[in-house]
C-alpha positions in Angstrom: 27.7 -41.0 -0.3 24.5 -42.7 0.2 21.0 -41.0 -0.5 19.0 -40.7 2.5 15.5 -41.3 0.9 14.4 -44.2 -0.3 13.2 -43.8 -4.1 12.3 -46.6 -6.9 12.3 -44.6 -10.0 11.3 -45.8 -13.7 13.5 -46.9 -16.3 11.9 -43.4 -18.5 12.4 -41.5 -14.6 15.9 -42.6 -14.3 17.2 -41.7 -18.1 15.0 -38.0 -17.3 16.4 -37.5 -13.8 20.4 -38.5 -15.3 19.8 -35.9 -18.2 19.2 -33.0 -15.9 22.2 -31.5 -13.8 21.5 -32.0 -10.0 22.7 -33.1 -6.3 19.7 -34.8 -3.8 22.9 -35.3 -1.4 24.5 -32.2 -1.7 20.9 -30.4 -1.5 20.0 -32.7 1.8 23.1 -32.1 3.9 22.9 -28.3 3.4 19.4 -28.2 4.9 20.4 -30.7 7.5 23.4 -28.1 7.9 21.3 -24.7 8.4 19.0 -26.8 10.5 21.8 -28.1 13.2 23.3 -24.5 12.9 21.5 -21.4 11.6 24.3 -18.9 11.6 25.1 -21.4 8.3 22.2 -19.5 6.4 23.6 -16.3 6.5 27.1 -17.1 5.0 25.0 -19.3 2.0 22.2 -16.8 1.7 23.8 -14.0 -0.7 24.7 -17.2 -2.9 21.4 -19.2 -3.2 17.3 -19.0 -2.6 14.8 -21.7 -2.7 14.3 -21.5 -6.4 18.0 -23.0 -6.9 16.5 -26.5 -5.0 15.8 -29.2 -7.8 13.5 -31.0 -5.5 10.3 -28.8 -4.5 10.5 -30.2 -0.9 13.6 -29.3 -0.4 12.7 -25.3 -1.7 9.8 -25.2 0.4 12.0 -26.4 3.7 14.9 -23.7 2.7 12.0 -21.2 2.1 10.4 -22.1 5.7 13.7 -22.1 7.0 14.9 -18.3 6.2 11.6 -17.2 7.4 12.1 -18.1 10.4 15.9 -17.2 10.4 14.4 -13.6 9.4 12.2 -13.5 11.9 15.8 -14.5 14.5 13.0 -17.5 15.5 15.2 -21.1 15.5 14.7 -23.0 12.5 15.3 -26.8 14.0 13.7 -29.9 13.1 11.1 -29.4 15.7 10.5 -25.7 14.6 9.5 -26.7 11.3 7.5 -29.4 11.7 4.4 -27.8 12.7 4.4 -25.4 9.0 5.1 -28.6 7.3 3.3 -31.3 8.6 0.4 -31.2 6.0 3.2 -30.5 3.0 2.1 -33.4 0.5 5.8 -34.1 -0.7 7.6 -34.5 2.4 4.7 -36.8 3.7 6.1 -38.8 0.7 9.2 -38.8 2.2 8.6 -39.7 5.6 6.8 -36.8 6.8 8.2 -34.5 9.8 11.2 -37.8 10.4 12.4 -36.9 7.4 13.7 -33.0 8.6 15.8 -35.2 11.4 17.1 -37.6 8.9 18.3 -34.1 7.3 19.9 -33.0 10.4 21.4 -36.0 11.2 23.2 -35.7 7.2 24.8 -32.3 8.2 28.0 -31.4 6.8 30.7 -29.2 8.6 30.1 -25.5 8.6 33.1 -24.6 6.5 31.7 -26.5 3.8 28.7 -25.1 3.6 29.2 -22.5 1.0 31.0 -25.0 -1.0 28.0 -26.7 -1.3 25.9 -23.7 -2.1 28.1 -22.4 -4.8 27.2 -26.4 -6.4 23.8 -26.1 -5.8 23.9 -22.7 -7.6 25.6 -24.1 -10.4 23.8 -26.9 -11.0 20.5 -24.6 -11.2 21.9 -22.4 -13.7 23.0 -25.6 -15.7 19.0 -26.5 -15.9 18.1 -22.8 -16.5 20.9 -23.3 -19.7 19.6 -26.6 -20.7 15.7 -25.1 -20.4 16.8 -22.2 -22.1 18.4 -24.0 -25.0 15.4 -26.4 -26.1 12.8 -23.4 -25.9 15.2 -21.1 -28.4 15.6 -24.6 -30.3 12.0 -24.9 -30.4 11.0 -21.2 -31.3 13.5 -21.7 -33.7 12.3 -24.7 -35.6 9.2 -23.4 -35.2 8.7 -21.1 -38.5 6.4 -18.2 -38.2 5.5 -14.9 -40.1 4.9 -12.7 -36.9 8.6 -14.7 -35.2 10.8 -13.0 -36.9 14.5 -14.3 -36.6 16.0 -10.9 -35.5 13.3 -10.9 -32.5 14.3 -14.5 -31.1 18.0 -13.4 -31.1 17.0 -10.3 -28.9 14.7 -12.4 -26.6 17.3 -14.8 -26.3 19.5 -12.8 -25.6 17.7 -11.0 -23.1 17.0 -14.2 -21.2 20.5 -15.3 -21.4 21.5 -11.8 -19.6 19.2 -12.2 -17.2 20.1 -15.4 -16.5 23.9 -14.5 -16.2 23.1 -11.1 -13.7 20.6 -12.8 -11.7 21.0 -16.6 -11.7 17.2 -16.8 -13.1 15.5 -16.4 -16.2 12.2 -15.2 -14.3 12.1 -13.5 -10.3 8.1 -14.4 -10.6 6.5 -13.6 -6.8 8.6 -12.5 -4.0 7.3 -12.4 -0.8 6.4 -9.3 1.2 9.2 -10.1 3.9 12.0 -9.9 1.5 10.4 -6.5 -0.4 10.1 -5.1 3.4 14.1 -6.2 4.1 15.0 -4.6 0.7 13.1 -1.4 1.8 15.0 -1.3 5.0 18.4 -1.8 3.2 17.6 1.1 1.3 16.2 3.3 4.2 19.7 2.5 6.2 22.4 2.8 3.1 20.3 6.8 2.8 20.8 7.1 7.0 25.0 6.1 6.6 25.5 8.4 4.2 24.3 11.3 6.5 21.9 13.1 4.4 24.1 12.7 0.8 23.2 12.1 -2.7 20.9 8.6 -3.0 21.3 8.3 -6.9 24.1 8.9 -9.3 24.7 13.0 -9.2 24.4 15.0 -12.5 26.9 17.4 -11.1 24.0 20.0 -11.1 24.0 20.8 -7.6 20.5 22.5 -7.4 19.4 19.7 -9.4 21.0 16.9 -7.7 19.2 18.6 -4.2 16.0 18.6 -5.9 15.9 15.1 -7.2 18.8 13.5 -5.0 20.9 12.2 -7.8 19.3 10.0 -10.8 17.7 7.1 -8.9 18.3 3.5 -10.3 15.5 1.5 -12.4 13.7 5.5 -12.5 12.9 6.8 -16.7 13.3 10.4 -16.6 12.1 12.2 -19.5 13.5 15.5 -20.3 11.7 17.6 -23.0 11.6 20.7 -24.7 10.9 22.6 -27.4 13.8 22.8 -30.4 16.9 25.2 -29.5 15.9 24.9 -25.9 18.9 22.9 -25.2 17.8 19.6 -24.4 20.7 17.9 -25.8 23.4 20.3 -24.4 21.8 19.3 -20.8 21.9 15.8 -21.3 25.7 15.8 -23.1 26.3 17.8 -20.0 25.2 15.7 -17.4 26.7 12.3 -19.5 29.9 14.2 -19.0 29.7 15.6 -15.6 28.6 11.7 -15.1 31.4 9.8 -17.0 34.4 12.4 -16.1 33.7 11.4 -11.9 33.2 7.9 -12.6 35.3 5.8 -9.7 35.3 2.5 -9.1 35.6 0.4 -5.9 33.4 -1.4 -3.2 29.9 -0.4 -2.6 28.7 -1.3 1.1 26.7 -4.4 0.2 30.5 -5.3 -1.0 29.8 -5.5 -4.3 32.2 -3.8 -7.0 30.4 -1.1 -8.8 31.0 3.0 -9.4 31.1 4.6 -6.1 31.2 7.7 -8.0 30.0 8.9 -11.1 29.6 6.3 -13.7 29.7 4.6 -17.3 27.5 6.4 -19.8 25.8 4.7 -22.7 24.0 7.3 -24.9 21.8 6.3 -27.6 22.1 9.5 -30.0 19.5 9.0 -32.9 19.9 12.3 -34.1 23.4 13.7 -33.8 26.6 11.9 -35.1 29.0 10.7 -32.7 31.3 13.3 -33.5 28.8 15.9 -33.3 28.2 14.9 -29.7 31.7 14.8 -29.1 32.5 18.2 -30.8 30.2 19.7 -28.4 31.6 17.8 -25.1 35.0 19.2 -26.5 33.6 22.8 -26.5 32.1 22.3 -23.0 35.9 20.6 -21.7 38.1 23.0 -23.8 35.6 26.1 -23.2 36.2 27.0 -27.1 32.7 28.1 -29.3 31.4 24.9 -31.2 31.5 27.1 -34.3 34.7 27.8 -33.8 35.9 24.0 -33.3 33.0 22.9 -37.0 35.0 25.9 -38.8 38.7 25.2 -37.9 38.5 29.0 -36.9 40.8 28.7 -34.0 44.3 30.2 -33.0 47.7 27.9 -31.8 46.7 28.7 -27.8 42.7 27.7 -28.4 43.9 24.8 -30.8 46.3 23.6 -27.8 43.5 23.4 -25.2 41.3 21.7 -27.6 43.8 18.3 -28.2 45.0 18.7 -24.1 41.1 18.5 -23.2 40.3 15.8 -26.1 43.6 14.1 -24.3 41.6 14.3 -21.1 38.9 13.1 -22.1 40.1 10.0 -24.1 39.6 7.5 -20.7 36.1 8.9 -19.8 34.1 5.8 -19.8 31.0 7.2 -22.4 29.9 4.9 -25.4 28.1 7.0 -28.0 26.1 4.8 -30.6 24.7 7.0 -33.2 22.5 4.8 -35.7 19.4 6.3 -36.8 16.1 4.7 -35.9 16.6 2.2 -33.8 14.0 -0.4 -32.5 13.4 0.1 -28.7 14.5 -4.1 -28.7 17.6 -3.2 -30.2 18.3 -0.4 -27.7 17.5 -2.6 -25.1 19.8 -5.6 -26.2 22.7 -3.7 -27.1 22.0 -1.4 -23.5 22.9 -5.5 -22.1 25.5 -5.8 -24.3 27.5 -2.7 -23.0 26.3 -3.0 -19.4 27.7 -7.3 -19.5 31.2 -5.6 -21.2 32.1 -2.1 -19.6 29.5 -2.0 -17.0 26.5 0.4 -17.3 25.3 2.9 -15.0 23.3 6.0 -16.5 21.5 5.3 -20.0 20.1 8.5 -22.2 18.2 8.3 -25.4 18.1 11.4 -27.6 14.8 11.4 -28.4 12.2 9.6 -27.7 9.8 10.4 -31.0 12.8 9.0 -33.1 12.4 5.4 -31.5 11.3 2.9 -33.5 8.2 0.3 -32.3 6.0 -2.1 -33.9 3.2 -0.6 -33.6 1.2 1.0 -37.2 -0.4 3.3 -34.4 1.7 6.6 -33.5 0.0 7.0 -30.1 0.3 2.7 -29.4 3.7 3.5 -31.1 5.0 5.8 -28.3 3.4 4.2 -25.4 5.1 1.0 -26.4 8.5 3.2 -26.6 8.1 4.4 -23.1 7.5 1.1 -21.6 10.0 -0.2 -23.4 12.7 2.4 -21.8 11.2 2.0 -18.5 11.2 -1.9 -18.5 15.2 -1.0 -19.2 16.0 1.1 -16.3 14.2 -1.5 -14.3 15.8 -4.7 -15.9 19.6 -3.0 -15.6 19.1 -1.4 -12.6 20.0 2.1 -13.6 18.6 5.4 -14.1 17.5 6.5 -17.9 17.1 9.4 -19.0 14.8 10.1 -22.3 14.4 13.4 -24.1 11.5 14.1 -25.8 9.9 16.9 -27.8 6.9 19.0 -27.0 4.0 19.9 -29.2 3.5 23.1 -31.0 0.5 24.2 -28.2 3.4 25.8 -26.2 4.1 28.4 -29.1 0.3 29.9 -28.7 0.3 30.5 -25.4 1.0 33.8 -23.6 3.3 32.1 -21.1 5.6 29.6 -22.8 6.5 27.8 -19.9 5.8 23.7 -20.7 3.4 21.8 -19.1 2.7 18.2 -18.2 -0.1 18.3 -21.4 2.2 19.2 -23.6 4.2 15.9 -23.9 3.8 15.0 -27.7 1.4 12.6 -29.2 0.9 10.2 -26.1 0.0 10.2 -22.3 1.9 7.3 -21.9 5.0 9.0 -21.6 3.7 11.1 -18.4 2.3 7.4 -17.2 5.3 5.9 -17.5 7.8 8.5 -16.2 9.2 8.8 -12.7 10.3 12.3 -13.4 9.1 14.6 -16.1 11.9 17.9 -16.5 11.2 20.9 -19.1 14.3 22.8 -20.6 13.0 26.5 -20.8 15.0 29.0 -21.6 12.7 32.4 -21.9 16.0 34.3 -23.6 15.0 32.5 -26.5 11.4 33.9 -27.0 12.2 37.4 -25.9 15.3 37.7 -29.0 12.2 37.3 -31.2 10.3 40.0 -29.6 12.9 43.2 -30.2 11.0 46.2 -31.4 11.9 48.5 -33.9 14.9 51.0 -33.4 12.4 53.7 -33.3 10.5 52.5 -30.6 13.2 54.1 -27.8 10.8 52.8 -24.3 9.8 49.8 -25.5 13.6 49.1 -26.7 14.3 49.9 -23.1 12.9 47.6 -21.7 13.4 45.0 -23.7 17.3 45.4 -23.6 16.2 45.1 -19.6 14.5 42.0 -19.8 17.4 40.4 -22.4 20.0 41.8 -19.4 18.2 40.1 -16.9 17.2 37.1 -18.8 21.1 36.8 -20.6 22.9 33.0 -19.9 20.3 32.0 -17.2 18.0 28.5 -17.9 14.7 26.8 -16.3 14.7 23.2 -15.6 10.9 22.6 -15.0 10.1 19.4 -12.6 6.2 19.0 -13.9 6.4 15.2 -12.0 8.2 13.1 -9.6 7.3 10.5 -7.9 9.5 9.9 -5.2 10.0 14.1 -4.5 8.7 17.6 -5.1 8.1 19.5 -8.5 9.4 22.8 -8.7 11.9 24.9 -10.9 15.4 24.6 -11.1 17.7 28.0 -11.9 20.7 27.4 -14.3 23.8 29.0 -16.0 23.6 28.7 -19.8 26.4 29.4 -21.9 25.3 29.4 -25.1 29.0 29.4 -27.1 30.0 26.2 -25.2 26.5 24.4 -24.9 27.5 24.5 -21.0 24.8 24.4 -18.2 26.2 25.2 -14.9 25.2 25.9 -11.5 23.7 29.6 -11.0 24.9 31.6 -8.2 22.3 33.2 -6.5 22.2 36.5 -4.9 22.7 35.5 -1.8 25.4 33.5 -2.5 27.4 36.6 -3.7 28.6 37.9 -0.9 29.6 34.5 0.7 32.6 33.3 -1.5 30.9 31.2 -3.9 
């Protein structure tokens, strides 16, 4: 197969151009292809972009090309000459004759995405082969602020992003493909007739209010200690993980078309702490009752039939203490490239490590970190996070936006900031003596009317309202659940 253009290279040119993976033919009769036939583009367009072209020219015709074929306008020859008549590189090819030379190249149609797939392949080859001499030259490279340990992560974050996207770097994208993506997003909510966007928490008053947990958003979830902040997130990693179902999402991808897998980063509690208390929640047995052994022959039954249950969930617990928000992120690819990944949660935030000597540059750099995650991957994250002591010495102990602990950055870098309140928890401290008969009255009122019932505060989002959120708490199994209101009472529910 003969190349059309004509080209006297250099000895140095020639050994360069032999070293680096690539097809001039291959790259010339697919334009010439899409330009005889435009339907073409759209069976090679989920496959390859102009950034897969090794020769610029040939980029900037492809790029002109799907323009146009966005736009329904024919993308000929003719049709393209007038946007690249003044292009310096194809005036070194022959200028505007060159685009019928293309043409007059074509291949068949049912070739075509034979041909992109080699294009494709050959661009990741040269991504691989760039990738390799910049970790070999970090690598030889020997400095005091490069650690090893950092160029493993960084390579291996490149690598990952090379292997989900078929490019180390997006860079720029034009406005006409962010518009097209906002349109594919406004349709996929207008087919599914008003249902959840995101991935539901099984909440359903929280699901309404924030329409599932949206991909690429950080959610932080904070509280005060004893509020429940990690019951609510096992819960919803559970309620997540126990509905996950696979199968073919409309873009015809395969992917979770319900629930999900659950990775959850638990720097606090020991794996089988976390799992003791998704056991209580399944086997509805009191967590004391499963850390003491304190349980009869029918309770000790349901607990193995409900651990037996549970055994295919797809949740991956890693429970080492104080980990660097690189190393979450590198072993977040690791689990999403092996089992898949859709819902991350960190419990908490404050016991993240960074690299900062500064708490406050400490935390911000945390929070960007977990946000450049959920935007990388392509899935929700949810955070948890305490709240300073301020709440404690106010009349009403309801947490506010302000009380996020020891950075703003947090509320910056947030798409949704939720409180855990539970109000039970203040008015226990408050009982008054036995001898105080009205004010024990209405106390034991209040505790009534107060008993198993939870506030999830949304103090930010930015794609939906704030408000408060009513739930069932159940303190024995850790369980939040969804509250039946009154008017739901008479209705069945």
């Amino acid at each position: 197969m003969n190349e059309i253009r004509a080209f006297n290279p250099t000895g140095a040119e020639i050994e360069a151009a032999e070293s680096v993976p690539h097809s001039i033919e291959a790259e010339q009769q697919l334009l010439g292809a899409i330009l005889t036939n435009n339907d073409i583009y759209d069976r090679v367009a989920s496959i390859i972009g102009a950034q897969h072209f090794y020769d610029p020219v040939h980029a900037r015709i492809f790029e002109t090309a799907a323009a146009r074929i966005a736009r329904n306008a024919l993308a000929s020859p003719v049709t393209l000459r007038a946007f690249l008549e003044d292009d310096t590189g194809l005036k070194e090819l022959g200028g505007p004759a060159y685009l019928v030379k293309l043409a007059g190249a074509a291949i068949s149609s049912y070739a075509a995405r034979d041909y992109a797939q080699m294009i494709y392949d050959l661009a990741i080859r040269r991504e691989l082969i760039a990738l390799g001499h910049d970790i070999a030259a970090k690598a030889a490279r020997v400095e005091v602020a490069s650690e090893p340990r950092d160029q493993i992560v960084e390579a291996e974050q490149q690598l990952y992003q090379l292997a989900e996207q078929g490019k180390s770097d997006s860079g720029f994208q034009s406005f006409l493909k962010a518009v097209k993506d906002a349109v594919d997003v406004a349709n996929a909510a207008y087919m599914r007739e008003g249902g959840l966007a995101g991935v539901a928490t099984g909440l359903t008053d929280m699901d309404q209010k924030l329409g599932g947990l949206h991909k690429s958003d950080l959610l932080i979830l904070a509280g005060r200690p004893s509020m429940g902040k990690t019951s609510l997130a096992t819960n919803i990693a559970f309620n997540v993980a126990r509905a996950y179902k696979r199968g073919t999402l409309p873009d015809g991808t395969e992917g979770a078309v319900d629930g999900g897998v659950v990775g959850f980063f638990s720097l606090e509690m020991s794996a089988e702490q976390l799992a003791g208390r998704i056991l209580a929640e399944a086997s509805e047995i009191p967590s004391h009752k499963i850390r003491r052994g304190d349980m009869d022959e029918g309770e000790f039954r349901r607990f193995v039939e409900a651990a037996k249950s549970l055994e295919s969930c797809p949740l991956f617990i890693d429970d080492t203490a104080a980990l660097p928000i690189s190393q979450i992120a590198a072993r977040a690819r690791r689990l999403k490239r092996t089992h898949g990944l859709d819902l991350l949660i960190v419990d908490y935030l404050q016991l993240v490590r960074g690299t900062s000597e500064n708490r406050v540059q400490e935390i911000g750099e945390i929070s960007m970190g977990l946000k450049a995650i959920a935007k990388e991957l392509n899935i929700p994250v949810i955070a948890l996070s305490q709240l300073s002591r301020q709440v404690e010495n106010r009349e009403d102990k309801r947490p506010q936006l302000s009380d996020l602990r020891e950075s703003g950055s947090i509320e910056q870098d947030a798409d949704v900031v939720m409180f855990v309140f539970r109000e039970v928890y203040y008015k226990e401290r408050e009982k008054p003596g036995e001898h105080e008969m009205d004010r024990m009255a209405e106390w034991q009122e209040a505790m009534s009317r107060l008993h198993g019932k939870a506030e999830v505060i949304i103090g930010k989002q930015r794609h939906g309202p704030i408000g408060t959120i009513e739930l069932s708490f159940e303190e024995q199994f850790t369980r939040f659940g969804n509250l039946v209101k009154p008017w739901q009472q008479d209705q069945g529910h």
